[in-house]
Every structure is written in C-alpha cells, then in structure tokens.
C-alpha positions in Angstrom: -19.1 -15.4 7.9 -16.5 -17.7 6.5 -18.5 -17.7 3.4 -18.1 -14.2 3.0 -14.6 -14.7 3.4 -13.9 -17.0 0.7 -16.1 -14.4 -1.7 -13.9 -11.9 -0.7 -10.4 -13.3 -0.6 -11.8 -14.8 -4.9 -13.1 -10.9 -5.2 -9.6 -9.3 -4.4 -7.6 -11.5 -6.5 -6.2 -14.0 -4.0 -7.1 -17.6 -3.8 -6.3 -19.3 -0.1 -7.9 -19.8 3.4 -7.2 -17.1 6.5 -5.6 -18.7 9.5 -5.5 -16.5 13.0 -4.2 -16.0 15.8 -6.4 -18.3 17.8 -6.1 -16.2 21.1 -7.0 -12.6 19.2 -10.8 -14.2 18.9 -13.3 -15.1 16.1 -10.4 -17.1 14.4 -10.5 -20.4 12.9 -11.1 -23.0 15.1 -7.9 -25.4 16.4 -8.2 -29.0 16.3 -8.1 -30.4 19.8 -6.1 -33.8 20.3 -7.7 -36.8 20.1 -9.6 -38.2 23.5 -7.1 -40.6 25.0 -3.9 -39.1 22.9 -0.6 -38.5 25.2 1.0 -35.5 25.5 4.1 -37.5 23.6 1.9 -37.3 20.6 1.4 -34.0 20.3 4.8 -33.3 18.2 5.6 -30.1 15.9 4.5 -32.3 13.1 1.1 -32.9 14.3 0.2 -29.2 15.2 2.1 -28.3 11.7 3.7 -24.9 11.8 3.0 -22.2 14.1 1.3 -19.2 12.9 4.6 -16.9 13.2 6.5 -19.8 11.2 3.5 -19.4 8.5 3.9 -15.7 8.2 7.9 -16.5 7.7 7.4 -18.3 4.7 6.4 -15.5 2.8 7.7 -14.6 -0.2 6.9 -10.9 0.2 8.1 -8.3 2.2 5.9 -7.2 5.8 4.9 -4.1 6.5 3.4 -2.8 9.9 3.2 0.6 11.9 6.5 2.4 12.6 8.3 3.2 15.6 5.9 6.1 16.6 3.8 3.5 17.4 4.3 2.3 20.7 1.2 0.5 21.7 0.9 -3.5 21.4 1.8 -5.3 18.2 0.2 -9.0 17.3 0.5 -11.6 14.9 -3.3 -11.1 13.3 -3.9 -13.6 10.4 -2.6 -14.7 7.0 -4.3 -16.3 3.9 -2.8 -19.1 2.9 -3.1 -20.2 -0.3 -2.0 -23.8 -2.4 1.1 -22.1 -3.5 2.0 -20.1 -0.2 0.7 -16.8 1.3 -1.4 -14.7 -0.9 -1.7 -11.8 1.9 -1.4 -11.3 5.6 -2.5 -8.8 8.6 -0.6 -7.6 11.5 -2.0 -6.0 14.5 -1.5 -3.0 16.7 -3.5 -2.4 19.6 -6.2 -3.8 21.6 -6.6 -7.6 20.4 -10.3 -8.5 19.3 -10.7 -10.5 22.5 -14.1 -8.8 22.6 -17.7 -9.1 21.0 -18.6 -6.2 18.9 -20.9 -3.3 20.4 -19.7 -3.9 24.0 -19.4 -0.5 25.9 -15.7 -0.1 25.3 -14.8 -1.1 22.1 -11.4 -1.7 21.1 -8.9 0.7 19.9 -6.8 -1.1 17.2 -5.1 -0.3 13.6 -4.2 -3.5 11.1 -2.0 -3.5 8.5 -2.7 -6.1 5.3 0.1 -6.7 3.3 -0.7 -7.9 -0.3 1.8 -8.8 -2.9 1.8 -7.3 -6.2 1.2 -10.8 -8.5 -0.2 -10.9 -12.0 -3.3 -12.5 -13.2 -2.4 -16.0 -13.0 -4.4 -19.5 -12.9 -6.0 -20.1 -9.2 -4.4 -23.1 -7.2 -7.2 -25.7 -8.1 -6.5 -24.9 -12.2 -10.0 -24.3 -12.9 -9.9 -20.6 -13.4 -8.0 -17.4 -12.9 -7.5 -15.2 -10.4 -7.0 -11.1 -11.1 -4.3 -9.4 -10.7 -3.7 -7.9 -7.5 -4.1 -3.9 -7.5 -4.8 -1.6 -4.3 -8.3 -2.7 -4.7 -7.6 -5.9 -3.2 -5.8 -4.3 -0.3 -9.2 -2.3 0.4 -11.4 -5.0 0.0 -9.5 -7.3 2.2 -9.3 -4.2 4.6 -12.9 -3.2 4.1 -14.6 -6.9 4.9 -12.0 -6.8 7.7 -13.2 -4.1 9.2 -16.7 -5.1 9.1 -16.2 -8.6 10.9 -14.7 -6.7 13.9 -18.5 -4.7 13.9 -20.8 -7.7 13.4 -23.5 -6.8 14.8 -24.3 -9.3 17.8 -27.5 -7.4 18.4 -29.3 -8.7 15.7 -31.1 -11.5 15.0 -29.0 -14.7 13.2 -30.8 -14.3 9.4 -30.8 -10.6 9.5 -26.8 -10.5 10.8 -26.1 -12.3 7.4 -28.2 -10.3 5.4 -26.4 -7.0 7.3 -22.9 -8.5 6.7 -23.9 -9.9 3.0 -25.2 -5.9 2.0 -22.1 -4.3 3.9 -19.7 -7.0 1.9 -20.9 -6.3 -1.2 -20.7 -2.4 -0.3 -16.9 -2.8 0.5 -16.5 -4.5 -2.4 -17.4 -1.6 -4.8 -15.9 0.9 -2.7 -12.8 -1.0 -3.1 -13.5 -1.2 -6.9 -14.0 2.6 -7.3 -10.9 4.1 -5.6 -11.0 7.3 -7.3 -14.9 8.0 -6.3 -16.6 10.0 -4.0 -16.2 7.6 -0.7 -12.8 8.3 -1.0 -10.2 11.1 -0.3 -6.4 11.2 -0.7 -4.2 11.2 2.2 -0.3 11.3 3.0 0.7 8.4 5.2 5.0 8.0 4.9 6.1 4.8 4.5 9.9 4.3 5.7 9.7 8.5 6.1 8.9 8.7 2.9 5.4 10.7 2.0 3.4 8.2 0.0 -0.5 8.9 -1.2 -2.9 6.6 0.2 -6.8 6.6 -0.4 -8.9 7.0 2.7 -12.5 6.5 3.7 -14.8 6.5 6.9 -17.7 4.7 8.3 -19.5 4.4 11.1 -17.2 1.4 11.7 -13.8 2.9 11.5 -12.0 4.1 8.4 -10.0 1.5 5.5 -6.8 3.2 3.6 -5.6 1.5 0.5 -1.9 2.3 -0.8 1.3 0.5 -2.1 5.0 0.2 -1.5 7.7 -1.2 -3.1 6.3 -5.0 -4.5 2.9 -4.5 -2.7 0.2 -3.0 -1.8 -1.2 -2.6 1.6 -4.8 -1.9 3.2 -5.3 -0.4 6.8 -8.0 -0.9 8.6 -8.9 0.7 12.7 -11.0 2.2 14.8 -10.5 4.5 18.3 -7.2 5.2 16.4 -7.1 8.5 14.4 -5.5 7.3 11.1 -3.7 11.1 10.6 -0.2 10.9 12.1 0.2 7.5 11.1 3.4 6.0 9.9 4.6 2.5 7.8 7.7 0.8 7.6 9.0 -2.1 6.2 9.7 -4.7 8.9 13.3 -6.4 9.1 11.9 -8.7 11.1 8.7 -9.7 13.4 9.8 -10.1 16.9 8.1 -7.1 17.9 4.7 -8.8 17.1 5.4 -12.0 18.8 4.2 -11.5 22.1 
C-alpha cells in the first residue's frame, strides 16, 4: 500500500511522505529505541517533532468540520514533503483502530487540506510537480477512502491487484470532476454556501471543493455528508486528544 501512496501523493501534484497518528492504526511504523538505550536518551531531539508540532508548521491554513459537529476530533496524517507540508487530514469520529469489514465499521468524516501551489520543480530537482487543483483534493480523498476498505478478505496478490484497479479508478474520477460520477452539492464553509462536487461508492462518498488558498477533499463513511459544515480552524486544540 505504501506504493500506492507515493503514486498518488506524485498523481495529485504533491511531492512528500504521509506520517500518522501512530495510535489511529495502519500508520507508518515508529522506530523503537535502541535495545539497551536509557530512558535519558530518549530526548525531543531523538523522537524529532510530534505529529501536532508537524501539522503547526504549516504554511497553510486548516480546515476541519464546524461546531455542529460534536463527535470526536483527531490528528489523522500529513504529507510531508522536502520543503514542508504539501497537505494534511484531520479526523472526526470513530478512529481507524479497526480492520476493514469487521461487523461494525467505523463511522468517521476526514477533512484533507491541500494548498493551492503552482506547478513548480519536485523537491529532489529532477522533475515537476502539477499544480494543485481540486483534483488533488479528490484523489488524495479518494485513495484515502479506499485504504480504510482494504479488503482483508482476500487473498495477499489479489488485495493489490483490488487496491491497484480501485487507485487508478479514483484517480480518473478525480481527473473528471465535471463527469457523470459526480454531482454538485452545497457544503458552507465558515456559513458561507460553497459548491462542492460529490460522489458515492460502496465505500463511502469523497467531496472535492476549495476555500480561500486551498482546496480541500472529504472523505467518510456511516456519516451522511448532507448537513455538513467547514470552517477554518483558529487553532487545533480541539483535535488533540
């Protein structure tokens, strides 16, 4: 799957490596200390910055549900790139603390936050990445989305080949925001009415809009996205529990 990731993180215009919250499940993996290290050893330095401190370095704004939401709120994941954050997600709901296809699957909504950036050289030189556009909000949103449904049932080679056809799916949904898939919905961001694009699967439903210096992708499931609200976030202490 982290393959897929890469694919899709070069596919929607940002250039980085996703680090999550490690207790919200199938997140990239911690380094344990070293057999024999003290506890005196294990400074800030050494563990680097948290991931709330990551998601503070961000030279965009966050956005997340509004105060009609008032179910949990978590730190999810952001992308971090060689230059600083190219996007980020934050949670609301039930946590993915649980393999796909169990008998009660989660209820959640994510919000991705992507900064509006112009096509510019990747951070290794050798290329360039796109422009970010709403597309890259529903392709981030859309892959998303699919990891929290991988389907544990199946067998190892046909779970990538499910994952690799259901990637590349996303991937020209995302690129065709005006087609068929999708249909226009009304979502306010900060009370404001603001037209998103909106789409369901049998996985859950991906919406694709923008605000002011970004664009943003929603992902959920067991959440009805009608009657949903954005707003920009003055800070994050509501998603630090």
């Amino acid at each position: 799957m982290d393959t897929q990731g890469m694919d899709t993180m070069s596919h929607a215009g940002v250039d980085g490596v996703a680090v999550r919250n490690p207790t919200g499940g199938g997140g990239a993996a911690i380094a344990a200390p070293a057999a024999g290290a003290s506890a005196a050893d294990d400074t800030d330095a050494e563990r680097g910055p948290s991931l709330l401190e990551q998601y503070l370095t961000a030279d965009f704004p966050w956005y997340g549900l509004d105060a009609g939401w008032d179910g949990r709120r978590w730190l999810a994941s952001v992308c971090a790139g060689r230059e600083g954050l190219e996007y980020g997600t934050l949670g609301h709901g039930d946590a993915p603390s649980r393999r796909p296809g169990v008998p009660t699957p989660r209820k959640f909504v994510s919000v991705v936050t992507v900064p509006q950036r112009d096509r510019r050289r990747s951070g290794d030189g050798a290329g360039m990445l796109e422009a970010t556009s709403m597309a890259s909000a529903a392709s981030v949103a859309g892959v998303a989305l699919l990891g929290d449904s991988w389907p544990w049932d199946l067998e190892r080679e046909l779970r990538q080949e499910w994952m690799d056809q259901q990637t590349h799916l996303a991937w020209e949904l995302a690129d065709n925001l005006e087609g068929d898939g999708w249909t226009g919905l009304a979502i306010p961001v900060n009370g404001v009415p603001n037209r998103f694009r909106y789409r369901e699967s049998e996985y859950g439903w991906v919406l694709a809009g923008q605000a002011a210096g970004v664009y943003l992708g929603l992902y959920g499931r067991g959440v009805s996205a009608y009657g949903l609200g954005l707003a920009l976030l003055p800070d994050l202490k509501a998603y630090e529990g």
